[in-house]
C-alpha positions in Angstrom: 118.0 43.0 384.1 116.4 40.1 382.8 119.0 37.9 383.7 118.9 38.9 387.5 114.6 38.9 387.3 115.1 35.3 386.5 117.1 33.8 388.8 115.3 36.2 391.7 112.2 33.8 390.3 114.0 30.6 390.7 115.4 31.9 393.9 112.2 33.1 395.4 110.2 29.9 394.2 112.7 27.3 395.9 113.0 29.5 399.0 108.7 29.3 399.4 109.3 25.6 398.8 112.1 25.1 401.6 110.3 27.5 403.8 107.1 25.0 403.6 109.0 22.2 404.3 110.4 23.6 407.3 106.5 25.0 408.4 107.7 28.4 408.5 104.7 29.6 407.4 104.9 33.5 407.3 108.0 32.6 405.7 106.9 30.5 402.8 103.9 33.0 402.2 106.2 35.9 402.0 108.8 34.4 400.0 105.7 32.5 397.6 104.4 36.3 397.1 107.8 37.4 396.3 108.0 34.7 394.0 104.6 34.9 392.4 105.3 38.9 391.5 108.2 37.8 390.2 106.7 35.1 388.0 103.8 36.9 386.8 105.9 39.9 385.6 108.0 37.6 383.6 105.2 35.7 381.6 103.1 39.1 381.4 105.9 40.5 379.5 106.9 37.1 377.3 103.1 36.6 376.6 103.3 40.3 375.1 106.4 39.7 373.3 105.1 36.6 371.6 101.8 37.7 370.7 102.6 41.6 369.7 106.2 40.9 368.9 106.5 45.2 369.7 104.3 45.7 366.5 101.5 47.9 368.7 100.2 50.7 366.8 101.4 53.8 368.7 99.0 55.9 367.0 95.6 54.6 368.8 93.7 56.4 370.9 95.0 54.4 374.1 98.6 56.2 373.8 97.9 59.4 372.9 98.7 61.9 376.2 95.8 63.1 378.1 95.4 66.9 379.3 96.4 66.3 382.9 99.8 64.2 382.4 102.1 66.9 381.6 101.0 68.6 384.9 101.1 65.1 386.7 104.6 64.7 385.6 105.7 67.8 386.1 104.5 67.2 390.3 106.3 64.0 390.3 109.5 65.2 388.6 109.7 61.9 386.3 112.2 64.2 384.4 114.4 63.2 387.4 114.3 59.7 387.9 113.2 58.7 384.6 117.0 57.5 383.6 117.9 55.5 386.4 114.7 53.2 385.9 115.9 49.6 384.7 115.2 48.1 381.5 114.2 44.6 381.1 115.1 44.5 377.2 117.2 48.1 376.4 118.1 46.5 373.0 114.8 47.0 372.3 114.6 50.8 372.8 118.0 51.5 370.8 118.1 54.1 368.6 120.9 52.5 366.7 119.6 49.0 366.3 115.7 50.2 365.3 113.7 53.3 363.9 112.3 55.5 366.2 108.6 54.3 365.1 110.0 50.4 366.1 111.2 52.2 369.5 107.4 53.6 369.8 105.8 50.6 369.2 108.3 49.1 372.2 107.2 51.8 374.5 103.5 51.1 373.5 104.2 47.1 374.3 105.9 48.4 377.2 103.4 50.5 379.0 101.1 47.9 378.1 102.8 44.8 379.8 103.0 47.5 382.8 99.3 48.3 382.8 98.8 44.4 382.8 101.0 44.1 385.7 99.5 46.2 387.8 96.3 45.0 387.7 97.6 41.0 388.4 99.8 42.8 391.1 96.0 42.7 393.5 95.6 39.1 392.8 97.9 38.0 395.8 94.7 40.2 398.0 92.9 36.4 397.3 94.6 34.8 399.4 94.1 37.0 402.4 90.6 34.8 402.1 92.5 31.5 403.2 95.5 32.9 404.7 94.5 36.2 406.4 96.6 38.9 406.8 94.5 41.0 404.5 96.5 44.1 404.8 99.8 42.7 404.3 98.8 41.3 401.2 96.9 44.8 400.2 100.1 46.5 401.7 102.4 44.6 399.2 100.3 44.7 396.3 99.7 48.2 396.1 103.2 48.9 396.6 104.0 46.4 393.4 101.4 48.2 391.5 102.9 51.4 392.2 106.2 50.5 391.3 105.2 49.3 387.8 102.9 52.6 387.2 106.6 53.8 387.3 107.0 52.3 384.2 103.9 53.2 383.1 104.2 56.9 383.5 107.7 56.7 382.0 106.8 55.4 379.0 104.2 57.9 378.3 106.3 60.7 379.3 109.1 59.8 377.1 106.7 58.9 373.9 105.5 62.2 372.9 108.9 63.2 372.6 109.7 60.1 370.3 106.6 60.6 368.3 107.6 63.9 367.3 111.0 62.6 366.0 108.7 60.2 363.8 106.9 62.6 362.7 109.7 64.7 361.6 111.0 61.8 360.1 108.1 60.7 358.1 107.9 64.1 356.5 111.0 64.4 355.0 110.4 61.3 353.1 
């Protein structure tokens, strides 16, 4: 997955630039959107992995589930489609390769980069001030921020599961 993100970026980012050169606009803007989604995801998540390095402390108050979630994904069946989500790094959520408190603290980075994402996923809606097309822009960012509270609801479906396992774990030592 991170291969393919990459060289979308580098893909998108050369077709803005060809599009501009040409002065196809709507083009360039569409493709420079793509490309800055793209772009943003990528240093969101490598900012993350330098500074935290997956070392988040899964037991703070942020990640512990909330009263309504369990009901929330129960209506939107993330049972379902939870496994055919991609992975950007699945090394880092193997069992085999790291303790299932190293897995949490991956899921913790994870929603967080997510969180992150969907917040720069509106900053596109500037641009609507210079360029117009205000709701193409809102249109696009919304749906970008939906797709990473994908993410975000996965990982906090799938951690209270994982933080039982630790602390099963952690009482038999």
């Amino acid at each position: 997955m991170a291969r393919v993100m990459k060289i979308s970026a580098v893909c998108a980012v050369a077709l803005t630039v060809l599009c501009a050169a040409f002065g196809w606009t709507a083009s360039a803007i569409t493709a420079g959107t793509f490309a800055y989604h793209l772009l943003m995801r990528l240093a969101v998540g490598y900012t993350f992995d330098i500074t935290l390095n997956n070392r988040v402390d899964y037991r703070h108050e942020w990640f512990r589930p909330r009263g309504f979630e369990q009901g929330l994904y129960d209506w939107l069946r993330v049972g379902r489609w939870k496994n055919n989500m991609p992975t950007f790094d699945p090394e880092a959520f193997d069992r085999h390769k790291h303790s299932w408190g190293e897995i949490a603290q991956a899921m913790c980075q994870a929603e967080l980069v997510h969180e992150v994402i969907v917040i720069l996923s509106f900053v596109p809606v500037a641009a609507s001030i210079w360029l117009g097309a205000t709701a193409v822009f809102l249109i696009t960012s919304i749906l970008a921020a939906m797709y990473d509270m994908m993410f975000v609801i996965m990982q906090r479906y799938n951690r209270p599961r994982v933080m039982k396992i630790v602390e099963r774990l952690s009482q038999r030592v």
